[in-house]
C-alpha positions in Angstrom: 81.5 68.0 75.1 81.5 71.6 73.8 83.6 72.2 70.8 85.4 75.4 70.1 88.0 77.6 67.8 91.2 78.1 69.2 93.9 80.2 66.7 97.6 79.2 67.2 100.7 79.7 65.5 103.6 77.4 64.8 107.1 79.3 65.8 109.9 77.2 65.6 108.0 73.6 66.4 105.8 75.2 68.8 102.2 75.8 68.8 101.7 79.3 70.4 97.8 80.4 71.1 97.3 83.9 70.2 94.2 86.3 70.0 91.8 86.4 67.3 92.9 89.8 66.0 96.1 88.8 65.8 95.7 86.1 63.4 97.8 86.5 60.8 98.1 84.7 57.0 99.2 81.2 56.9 98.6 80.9 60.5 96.6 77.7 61.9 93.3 76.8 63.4 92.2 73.9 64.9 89.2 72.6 67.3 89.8 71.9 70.6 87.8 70.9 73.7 86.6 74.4 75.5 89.0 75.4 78.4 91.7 72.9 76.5 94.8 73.3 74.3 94.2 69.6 73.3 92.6 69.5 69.8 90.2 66.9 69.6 90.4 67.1 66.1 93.6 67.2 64.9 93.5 68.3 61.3 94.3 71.9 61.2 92.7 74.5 59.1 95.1 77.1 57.5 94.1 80.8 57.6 94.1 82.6 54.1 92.5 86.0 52.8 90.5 86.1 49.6 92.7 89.0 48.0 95.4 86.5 47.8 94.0 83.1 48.0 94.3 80.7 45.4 92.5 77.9 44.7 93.4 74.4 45.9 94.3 71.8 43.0 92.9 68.5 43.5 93.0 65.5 40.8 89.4 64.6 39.8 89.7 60.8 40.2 86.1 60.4 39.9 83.1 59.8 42.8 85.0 57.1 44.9 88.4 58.7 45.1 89.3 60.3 48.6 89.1 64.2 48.7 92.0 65.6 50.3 90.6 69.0 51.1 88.1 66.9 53.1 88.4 66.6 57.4 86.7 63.4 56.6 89.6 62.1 54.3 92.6 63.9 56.4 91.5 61.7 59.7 92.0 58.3 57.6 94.9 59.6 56.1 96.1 60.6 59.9 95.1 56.7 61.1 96.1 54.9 58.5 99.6 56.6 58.1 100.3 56.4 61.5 99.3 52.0 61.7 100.8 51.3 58.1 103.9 53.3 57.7 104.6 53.7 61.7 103.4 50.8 63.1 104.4 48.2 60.2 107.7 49.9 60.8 108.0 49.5 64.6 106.4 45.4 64.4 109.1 44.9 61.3 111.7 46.0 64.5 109.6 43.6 66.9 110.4 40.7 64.7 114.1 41.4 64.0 114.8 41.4 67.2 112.7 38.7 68.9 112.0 36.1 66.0 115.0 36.6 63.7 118.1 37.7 65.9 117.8 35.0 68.6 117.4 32.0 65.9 121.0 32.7 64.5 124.4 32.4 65.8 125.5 35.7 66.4 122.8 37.6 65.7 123.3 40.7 67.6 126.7 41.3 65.7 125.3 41.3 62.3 123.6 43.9 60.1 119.6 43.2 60.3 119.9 42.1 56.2 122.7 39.6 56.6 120.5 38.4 59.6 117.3 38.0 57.8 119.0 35.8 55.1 120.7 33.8 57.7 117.0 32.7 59.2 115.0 32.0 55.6 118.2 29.8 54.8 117.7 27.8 58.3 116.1 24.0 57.5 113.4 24.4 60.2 112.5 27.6 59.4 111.6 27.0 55.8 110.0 23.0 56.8 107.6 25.3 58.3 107.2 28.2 55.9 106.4 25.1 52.9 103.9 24.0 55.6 101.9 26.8 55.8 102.2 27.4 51.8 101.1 23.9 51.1 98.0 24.2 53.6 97.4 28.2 52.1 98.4 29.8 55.1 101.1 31.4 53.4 99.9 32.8 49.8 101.7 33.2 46.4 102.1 36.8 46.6 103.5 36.7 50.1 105.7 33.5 49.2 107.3 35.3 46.6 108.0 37.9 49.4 109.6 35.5 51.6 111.7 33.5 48.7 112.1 36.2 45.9 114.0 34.5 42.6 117.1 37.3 43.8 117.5 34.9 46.7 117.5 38.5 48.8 114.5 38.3 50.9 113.8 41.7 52.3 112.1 42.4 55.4 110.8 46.2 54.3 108.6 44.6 51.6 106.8 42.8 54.7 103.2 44.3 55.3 101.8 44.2 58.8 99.8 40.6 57.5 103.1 39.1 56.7 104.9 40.3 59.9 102.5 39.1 62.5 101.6 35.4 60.6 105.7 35.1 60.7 105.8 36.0 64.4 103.0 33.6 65.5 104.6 30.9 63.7 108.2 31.5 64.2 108.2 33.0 67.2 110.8 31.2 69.9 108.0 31.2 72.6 105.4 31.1 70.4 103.9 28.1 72.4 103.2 30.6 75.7 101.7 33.8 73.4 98.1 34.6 73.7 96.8 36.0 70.0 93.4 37.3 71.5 92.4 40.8 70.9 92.5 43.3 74.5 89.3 45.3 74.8 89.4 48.4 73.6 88.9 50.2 76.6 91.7 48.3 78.6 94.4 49.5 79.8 97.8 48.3 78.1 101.4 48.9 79.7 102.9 51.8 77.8 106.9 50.9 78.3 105.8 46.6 78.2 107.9 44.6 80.3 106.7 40.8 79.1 106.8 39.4 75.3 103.0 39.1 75.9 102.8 42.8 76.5 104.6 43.8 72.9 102.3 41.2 71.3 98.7 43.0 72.9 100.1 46.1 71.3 100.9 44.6 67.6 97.5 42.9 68.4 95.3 46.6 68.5 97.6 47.7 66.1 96.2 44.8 63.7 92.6 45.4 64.3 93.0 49.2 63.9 94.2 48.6 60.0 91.8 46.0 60.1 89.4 48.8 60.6 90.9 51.2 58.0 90.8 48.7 55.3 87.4 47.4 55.7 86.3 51.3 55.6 84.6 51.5 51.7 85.2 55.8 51.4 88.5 56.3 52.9 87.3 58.6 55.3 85.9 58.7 59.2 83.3 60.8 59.6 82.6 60.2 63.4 84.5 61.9 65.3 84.5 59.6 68.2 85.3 56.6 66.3 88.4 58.9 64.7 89.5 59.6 67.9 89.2 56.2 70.0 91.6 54.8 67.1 94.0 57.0 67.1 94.6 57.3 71.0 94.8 53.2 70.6 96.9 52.9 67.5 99.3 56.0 68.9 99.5 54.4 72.1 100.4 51.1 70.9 103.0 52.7 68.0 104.7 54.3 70.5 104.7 51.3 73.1 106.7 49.6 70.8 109.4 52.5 70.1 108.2 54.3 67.6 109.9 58.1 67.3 107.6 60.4 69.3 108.5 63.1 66.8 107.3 61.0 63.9 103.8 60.6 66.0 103.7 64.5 66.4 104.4 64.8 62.5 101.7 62.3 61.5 99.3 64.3 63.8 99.7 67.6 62.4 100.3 66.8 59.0 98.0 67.6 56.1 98.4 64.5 53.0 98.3 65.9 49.8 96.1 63.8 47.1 99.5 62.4 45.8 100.0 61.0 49.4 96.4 60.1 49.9 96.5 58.4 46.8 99.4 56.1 47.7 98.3 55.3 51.6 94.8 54.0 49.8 97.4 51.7 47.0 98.6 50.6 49.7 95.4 49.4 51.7 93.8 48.0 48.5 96.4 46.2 47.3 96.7 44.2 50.9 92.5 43.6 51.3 93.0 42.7 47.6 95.4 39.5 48.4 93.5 39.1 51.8 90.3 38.6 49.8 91.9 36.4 47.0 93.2 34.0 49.6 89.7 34.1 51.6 87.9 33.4 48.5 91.0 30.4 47.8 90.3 28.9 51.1 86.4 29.1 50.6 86.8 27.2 47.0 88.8 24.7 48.8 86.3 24.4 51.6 83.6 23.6 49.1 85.3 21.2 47.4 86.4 19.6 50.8 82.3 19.2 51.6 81.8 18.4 47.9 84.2 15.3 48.3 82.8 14.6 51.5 79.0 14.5 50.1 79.6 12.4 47.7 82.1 9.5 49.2 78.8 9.6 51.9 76.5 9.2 48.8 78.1 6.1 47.3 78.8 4.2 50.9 74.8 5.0 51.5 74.3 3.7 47.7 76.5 0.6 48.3 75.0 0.2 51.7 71.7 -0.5 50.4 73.0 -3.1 47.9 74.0 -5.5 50.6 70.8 -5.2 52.3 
């Protein structure tokens, strides 16, 4: 694949191509695939002229802080906007409407915050929350989530985590619903017609922030592994209603450090409670095996004393 320079210029939301000598200040470039409009790489470069160009300010947050005048940096900021603030958005929708709404008595005629207090205040539905809290399925932080001391639990505080453990668990057909990730290169219905079909999507949607979060520089420096996400995290997002407009925005947006900053707050602060309640589970595993070794080592050592 050839890569080239194509100059165009936004008038009034559209993105006109024009000549090279007619670039003007403040107009846009961006690469595209030779013979294409497309851009393969979707972060833009803005034109500027050194007789009035001034110098971008950037915080200096020290060696491992994400550079937002970096292509690198503006393709996880691209990613991980559109999976945590688009697609946590369209799966928080997903779960109102499929796990909450159908568990109450008129749900559909109630606002979505009188509904989600109706369905944490159901008996079964919090028999089953305490189960997964007392077997660490469900951790403090996300607990406190779920049952804050207002007694207002509040879906928009849900990360994507929280939103997909509740719709396994709690779903009304959860019995029928297949968790297993779709290959990457398969096909997935874009308007899904079967409960199975929204949960594939929520599914690559998962393992895409999966894949943002594990990444240690919050940046993606191959191109092809930048673009293969976002073509399956904006297909999914917008398989499960997401505002095409909102896509187009996240795709030609360029995040400012301030907005960096807070898309990487976000990611850390949800690998930091996956990792404490990994490492909770491991401690408990150990001392499982512990238990184990040593009720073995006294039957072997009473064993031998009735031989």
């Amino acid at each position: 694949m050839q890569l080239g320079f194509c100059i165009r210029l936004n008038d009034k939301g559209k993105d006109i191509p024009i000549k090279a000598e007619d670039v003007q200040e403040n107009d846009e470039i961006c690469r595209s695939v030779e013979g294409t409009e497309m851009p393969i790489d979707v972060t833009p470069y803005r034109v500027w002229f050194s007789d009035s160009a001034q110098a971008v300010q950037t915080s200096d947050p020290g060696a491992n802080a994400p550079d937002a005048s970096s292509i690198y940096t503006q393709r996880f900021a691209r990613v991980s906007y559109l999976v945590i603030e688009l697609g946590t958005k369209v799966i928080r929708t997903f779960f109102l409407k499929d796990v909450v709404r159908p568990s109450i008595t008129n749900g559909e005629h109630i606002s979505d915050k009188d509904a989600v207090l109706q369905f944490f205040g159901k008996h079964d539905v919090k028999i089953e929350l305490k189960k997964l809290k007392k077997t660490k399925v469900i951790y403090a932080s996300q607990w406190t989530l779920l049952y804050p001391a207002s007694g207002h639990t509040d879906v928009e505080t849900f990360d994507i985590t929280l939103l997909v453990l509740l719709i396994r668990k709690l779903h009304p057909d959860k019995a029928n619903l297949k968790w297993s990730a779709p290959q990457k290169n398969a096909t997935l219905p874009s308007s899904p017609q079967t409960t199975q079909g929204f949960i594939d999507h929520i599914q690559r949607l998962k393992n895409v922030r999966n894949y943002i979060q594990h990444s240690a520089k919050y940046e993606i420096q191959d191109m092809e592994k930048f673009y293969t996400n976002w073509e399956i995290a904006c297909a999914s997002v917008l398989a499960l209603g997401a505002d095409p407009n909102e896509v187009e925005k996240a795709q030609k947006s360029i995040f400012s450090i301030q907005e960096i900053d807070t898309i990487v707050c976000e990611i850390r602060s949800s690998a930091e409670d996956n990792k404490r309640h990994f490492n909770n589970r491991f401690d408990r595993l150990e001392l499982l095996i512990f238990s184990v070794c040593a009720i073995l080592i006294v039957l072997a050592i009473n064993d031998k004393k009735w031989i």
